[in-house]
C-alpha positions in Angstrom: 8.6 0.7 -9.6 5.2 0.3 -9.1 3.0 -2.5 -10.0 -0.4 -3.0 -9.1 -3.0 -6.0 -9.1 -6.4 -6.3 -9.7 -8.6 -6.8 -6.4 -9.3 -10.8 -5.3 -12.8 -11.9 -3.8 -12.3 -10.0 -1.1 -10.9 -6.8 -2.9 -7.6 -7.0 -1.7 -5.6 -5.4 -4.0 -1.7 -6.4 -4.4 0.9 -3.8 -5.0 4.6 -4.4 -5.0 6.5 -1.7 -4.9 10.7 -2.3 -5.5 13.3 0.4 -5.6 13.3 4.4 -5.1 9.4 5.4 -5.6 9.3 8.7 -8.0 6.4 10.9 -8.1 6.3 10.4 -11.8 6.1 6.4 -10.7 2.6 7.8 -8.8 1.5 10.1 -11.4 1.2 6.5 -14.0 -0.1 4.5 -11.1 -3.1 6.6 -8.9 -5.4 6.9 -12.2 -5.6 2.7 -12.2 -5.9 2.8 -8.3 -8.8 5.9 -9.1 -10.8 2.9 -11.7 -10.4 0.2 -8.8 -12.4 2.6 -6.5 -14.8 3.6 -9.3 -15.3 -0.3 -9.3 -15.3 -0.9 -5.7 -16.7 0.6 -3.1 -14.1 -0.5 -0.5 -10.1 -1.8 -1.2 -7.3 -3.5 0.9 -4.1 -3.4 0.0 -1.4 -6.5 0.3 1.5 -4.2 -0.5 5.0 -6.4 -1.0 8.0 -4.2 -0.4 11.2 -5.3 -2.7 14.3 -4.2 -2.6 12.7 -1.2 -1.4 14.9 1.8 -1.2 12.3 4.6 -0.1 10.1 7.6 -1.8 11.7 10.7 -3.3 9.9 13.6 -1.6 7.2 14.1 -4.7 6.2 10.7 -4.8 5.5 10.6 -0.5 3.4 13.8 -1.3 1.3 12.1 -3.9 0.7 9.1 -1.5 -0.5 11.2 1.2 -2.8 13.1 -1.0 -4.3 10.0 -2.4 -4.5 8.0 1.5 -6.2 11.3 2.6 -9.0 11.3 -0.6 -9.4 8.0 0.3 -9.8 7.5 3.5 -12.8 6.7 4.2 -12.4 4.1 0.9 -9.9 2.0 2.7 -10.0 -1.2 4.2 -7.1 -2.9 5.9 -3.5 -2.6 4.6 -1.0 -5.5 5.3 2.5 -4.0 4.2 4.9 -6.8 4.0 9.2 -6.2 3.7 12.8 -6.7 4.9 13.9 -3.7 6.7 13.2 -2.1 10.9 12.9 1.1 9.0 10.2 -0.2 6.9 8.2 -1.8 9.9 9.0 1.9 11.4 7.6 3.7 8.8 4.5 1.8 8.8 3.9 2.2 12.3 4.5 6.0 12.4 2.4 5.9 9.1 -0.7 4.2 10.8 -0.8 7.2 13.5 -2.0 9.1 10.3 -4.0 6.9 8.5 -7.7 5.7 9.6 -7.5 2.4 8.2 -5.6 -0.4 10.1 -2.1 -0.7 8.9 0.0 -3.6 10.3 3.7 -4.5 8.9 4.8 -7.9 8.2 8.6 -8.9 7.9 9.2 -11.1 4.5 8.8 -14.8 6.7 4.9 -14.1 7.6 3.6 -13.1 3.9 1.2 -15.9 4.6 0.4 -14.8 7.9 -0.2 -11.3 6.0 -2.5 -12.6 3.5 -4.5 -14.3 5.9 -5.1 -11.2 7.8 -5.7 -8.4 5.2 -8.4 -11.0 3.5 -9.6 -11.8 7.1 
């Protein structure tokens, strides 16, 4: 599932993001995130990871074809969760990405939020 937030102040935008990620999960969810930009000229994201079991191989395709048409729309992306793999991900992620990524285990959400509104 997929749910995401309207951007704060600082247009951080907050996604949470729980169990096995379809593609038809980012088919209903990349027309809102397509408004927020036609609001904003610049987003973060604050994206909580729950009981996060991964993307089926549609829905990682979608997100990489959305980061890459937005790329240059992106601000700084604090991704938040439980797991090593996750923190792994989001560093081999980042290498691909030209916004800053950084991954924050569950005990530093604070910590999180401070830094992707900083």
């Amino acid at each position: 599932m997929l749910d995401i937030g309207q951007p704060n102040e600082n247009n951080v935008v907050t996604v949470t993001a729980s169990g096995k990620l379809t593609k038809e999960e980012y088919e209903r969810a990349i027309p809102e995130c397509e408004a927020l930009f036609e609001q904003h000229d610049r987003l973060r994201f604050f994206i909580k990871l729950e009981d996060f079991s991964g993307f089926e191989l549609g829905a990682l395709w979608e997100d990489i074809k959305f980061y890459r048409k937005h790329a240059n729309d992106l601000g700084r992306t604090a991704i938040v969760g439980e797991k090593t793999w996750e923190e792994w991900a989001t560093r081999f992620s980042s290498l691909f990405y030209s916004p800053e990524v950084q991954f924050f285990y569950k005990d530093r959400e604070s910590e999180a939020w401070d830094w992707v509104n900083g």
